[in-house]
C-alpha positions in Angstrom: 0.0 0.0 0.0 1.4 3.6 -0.8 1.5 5.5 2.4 -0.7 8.8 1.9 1.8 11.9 1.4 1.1 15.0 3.3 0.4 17.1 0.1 1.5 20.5 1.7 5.2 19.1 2.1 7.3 19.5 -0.7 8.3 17.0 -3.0 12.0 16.2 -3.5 13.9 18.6 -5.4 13.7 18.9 -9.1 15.6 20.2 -11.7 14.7 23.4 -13.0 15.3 23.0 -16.6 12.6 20.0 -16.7 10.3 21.5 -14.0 6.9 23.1 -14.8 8.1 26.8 -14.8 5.4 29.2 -14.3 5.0 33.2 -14.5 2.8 34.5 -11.9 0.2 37.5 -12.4 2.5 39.6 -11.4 5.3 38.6 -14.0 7.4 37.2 -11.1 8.2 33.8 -11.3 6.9 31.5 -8.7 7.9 27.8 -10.5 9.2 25.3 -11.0 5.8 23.4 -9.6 7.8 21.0 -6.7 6.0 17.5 -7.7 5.3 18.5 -11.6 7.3 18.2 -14.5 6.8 18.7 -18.5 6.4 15.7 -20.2 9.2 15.2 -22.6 8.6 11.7 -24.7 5.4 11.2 -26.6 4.0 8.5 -24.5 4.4 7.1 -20.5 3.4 4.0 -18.9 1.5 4.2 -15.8 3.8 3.4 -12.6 4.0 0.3 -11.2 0.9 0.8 -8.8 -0.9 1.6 -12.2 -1.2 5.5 -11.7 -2.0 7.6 -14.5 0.2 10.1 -14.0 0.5 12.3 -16.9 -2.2 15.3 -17.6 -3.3 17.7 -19.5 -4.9 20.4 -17.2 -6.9 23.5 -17.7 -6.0 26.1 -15.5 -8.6 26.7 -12.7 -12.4 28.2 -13.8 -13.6 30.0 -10.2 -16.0 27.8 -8.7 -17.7 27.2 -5.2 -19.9 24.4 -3.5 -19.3 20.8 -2.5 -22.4 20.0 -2.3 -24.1 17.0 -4.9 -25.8 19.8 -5.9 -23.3 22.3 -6.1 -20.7 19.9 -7.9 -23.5 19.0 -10.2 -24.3 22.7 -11.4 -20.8 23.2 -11.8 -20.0 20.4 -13.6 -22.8 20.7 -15.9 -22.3 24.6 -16.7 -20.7 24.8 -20.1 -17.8 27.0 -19.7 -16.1 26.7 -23.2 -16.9 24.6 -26.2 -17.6 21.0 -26.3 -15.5 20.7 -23.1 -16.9 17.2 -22.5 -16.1 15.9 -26.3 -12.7 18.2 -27.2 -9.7 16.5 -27.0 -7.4 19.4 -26.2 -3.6 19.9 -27.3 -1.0 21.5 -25.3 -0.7 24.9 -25.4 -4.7 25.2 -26.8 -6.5 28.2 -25.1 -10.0 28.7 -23.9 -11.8 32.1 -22.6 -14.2 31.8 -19.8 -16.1 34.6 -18.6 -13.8 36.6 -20.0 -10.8 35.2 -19.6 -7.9 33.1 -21.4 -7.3 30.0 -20.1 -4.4 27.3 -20.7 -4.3 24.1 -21.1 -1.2 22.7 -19.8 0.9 19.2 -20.4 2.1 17.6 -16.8 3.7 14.6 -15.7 3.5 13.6 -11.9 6.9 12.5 -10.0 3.9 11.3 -7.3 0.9 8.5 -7.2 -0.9 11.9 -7.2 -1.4 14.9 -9.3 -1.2 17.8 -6.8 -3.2 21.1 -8.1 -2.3 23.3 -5.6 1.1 23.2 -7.1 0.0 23.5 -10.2 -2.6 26.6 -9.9 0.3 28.1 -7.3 3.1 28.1 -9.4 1.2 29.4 -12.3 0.1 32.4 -10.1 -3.6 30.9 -10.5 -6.2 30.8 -7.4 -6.1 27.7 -5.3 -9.7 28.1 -3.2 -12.9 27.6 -4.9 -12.3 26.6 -7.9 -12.7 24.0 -10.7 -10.1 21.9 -12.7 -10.4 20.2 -15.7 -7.7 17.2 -17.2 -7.9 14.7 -19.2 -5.9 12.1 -20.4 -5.5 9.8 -23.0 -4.6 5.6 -22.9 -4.1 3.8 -25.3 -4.5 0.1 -25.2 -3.1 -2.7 -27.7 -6.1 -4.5 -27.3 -9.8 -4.3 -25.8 -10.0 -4.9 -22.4 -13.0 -5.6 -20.6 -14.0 -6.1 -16.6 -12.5 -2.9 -15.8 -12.8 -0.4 -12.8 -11.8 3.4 -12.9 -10.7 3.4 -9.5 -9.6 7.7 -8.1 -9.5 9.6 -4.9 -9.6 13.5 -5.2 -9.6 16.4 -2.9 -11.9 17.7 -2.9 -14.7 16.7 -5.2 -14.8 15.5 -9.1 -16.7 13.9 -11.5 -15.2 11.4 -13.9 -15.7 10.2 -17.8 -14.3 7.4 -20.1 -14.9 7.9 -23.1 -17.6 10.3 -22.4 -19.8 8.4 -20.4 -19.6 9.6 -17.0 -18.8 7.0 -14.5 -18.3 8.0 -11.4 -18.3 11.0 -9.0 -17.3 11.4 -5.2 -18.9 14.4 -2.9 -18.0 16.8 0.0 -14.9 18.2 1.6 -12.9 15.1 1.8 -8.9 14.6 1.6 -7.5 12.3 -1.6 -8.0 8.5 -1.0 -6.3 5.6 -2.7 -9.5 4.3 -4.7 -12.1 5.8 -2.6 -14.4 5.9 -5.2 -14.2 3.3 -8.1 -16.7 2.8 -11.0 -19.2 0.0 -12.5 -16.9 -2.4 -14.4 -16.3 -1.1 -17.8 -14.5 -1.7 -21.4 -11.4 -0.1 -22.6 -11.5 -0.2 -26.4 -8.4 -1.2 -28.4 -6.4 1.9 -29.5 -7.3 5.4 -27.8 -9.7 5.9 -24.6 -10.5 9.4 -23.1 -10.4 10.1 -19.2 -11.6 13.4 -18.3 -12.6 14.9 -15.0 -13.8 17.8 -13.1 -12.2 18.6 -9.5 -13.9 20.7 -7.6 -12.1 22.5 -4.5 -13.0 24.7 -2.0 -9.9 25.6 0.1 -6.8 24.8 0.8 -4.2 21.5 -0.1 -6.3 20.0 -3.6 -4.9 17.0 -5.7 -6.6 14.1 -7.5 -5.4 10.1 -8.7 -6.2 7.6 -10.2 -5.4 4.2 -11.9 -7.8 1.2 -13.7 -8.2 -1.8 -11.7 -8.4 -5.2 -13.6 -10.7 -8.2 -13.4 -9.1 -9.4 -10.6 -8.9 -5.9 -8.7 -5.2 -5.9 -9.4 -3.8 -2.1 -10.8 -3.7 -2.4 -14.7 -1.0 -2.1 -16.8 0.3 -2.9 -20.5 -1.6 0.6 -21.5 0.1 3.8 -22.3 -0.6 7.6 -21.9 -0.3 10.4 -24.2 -1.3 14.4 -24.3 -1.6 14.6 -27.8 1.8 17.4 -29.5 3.5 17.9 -25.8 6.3 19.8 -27.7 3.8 22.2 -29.6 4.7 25.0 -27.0 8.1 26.3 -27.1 
């Protein structure tokens, strides 16, 4: 069992040139990100626990209420085009309520995907807001019997292939498989994961991994972000 990280400690040290740098509002730099780096090969396996851990993630949309309710009007209030059906690139740009938004490559060094980082370094607000990522595996073959197993903090919403299969509610902290889905089918060649995290203050991060038939983490899948190099 991975023992649960305090996400408010910093990662180990990282190397500047291949962290996520980041310009704050300001024009002062606040990167690199500590846990987050830019992927640099077209495709990654998922670790040996069978995390996803590379992203592409909007920057955060302001947002408020953990509620089922509240989560449910957020995640259900179009903010920019097709946002449940685009596949995004790195780099691509999207305006809501008035203004431009990024969509940014990341890889993970943890089990986790820690958003505070990312918003922080970026010079983005941490507290009430919404994320969006998605990710795309690609599988040599199709694979069925499948669970989407994730944890998040705080709450989020999740799709395959644009089917929505699973969500989690309320101020909670990030759990190893604290929610996990109906058993599902991963089609041979490309399958989309998107989600919507929800936070309302404080540390916020989100994982996740596919379990197999046999509850065992998955693996012999890859993961891509579409042109990761399209940004200078």
């Amino acid at each position: 069992m991975i023992p649960l990280r305090n996400l408010l400690m910093p990662a180990l040290a990282l190397v500047a040139g291949s962290a996520l740098l980041a310009i704050a509002a300001d024009n002062t730099a606040r990167g690199p990100a500590p846990s987050l780096t830019r992927p640099d090969s077209a495709e990654k396996r998922p670790d040996a626990d069978g995390f996803l851990r590379r992203w592409l993630i909007l920057e955060p949309i302001r947002a408020s209420g953990l509620t089922d309710s509240a989560v449910r009007a957020a995640v259900n209030t179009e903010y920019f085009p097709n946002q449940l059906t685009s596949i995004p690139r790195d780099g691509d740009k999207v305006t809501v309520n008035g203004t431009e938004l990024t969509w940014r490559a990341v890889d993970t060094q943890e089990y986790n995907v820690n958003l505070y980082h990312f918003a922080y370094a970026l010079g983005k607000p941490t507290s009430n807001v919404l994320f969006w990522a998605v990710t795309i595996v690609h599988c040599p073959k199709e694979i069925s019997g499948v669970r989407l197993a994730i944890g998040s903090n705080a709450a989020s919403v999740w799709w395959v292939n644009g089917q929505e299969v699973i969500g989690i509610y309320g101020d909670r902290q990030c759990v190893i498989d604290d929610g996990v889905s109906k058993r599902l089918t991963l089609r041979k060649g490309p399958n989309i994961v998107r989600c919507a995290v929800i936070n309302g203050g404080g540390a916020t991060d989100f994982c996740a991994r596919f379990l197999d038939a046999e509850e065992k983490p998955l693996q012999g899948f890859t993961l891509s972000v579409g042109d990761i190099l399209r940004r200078p």
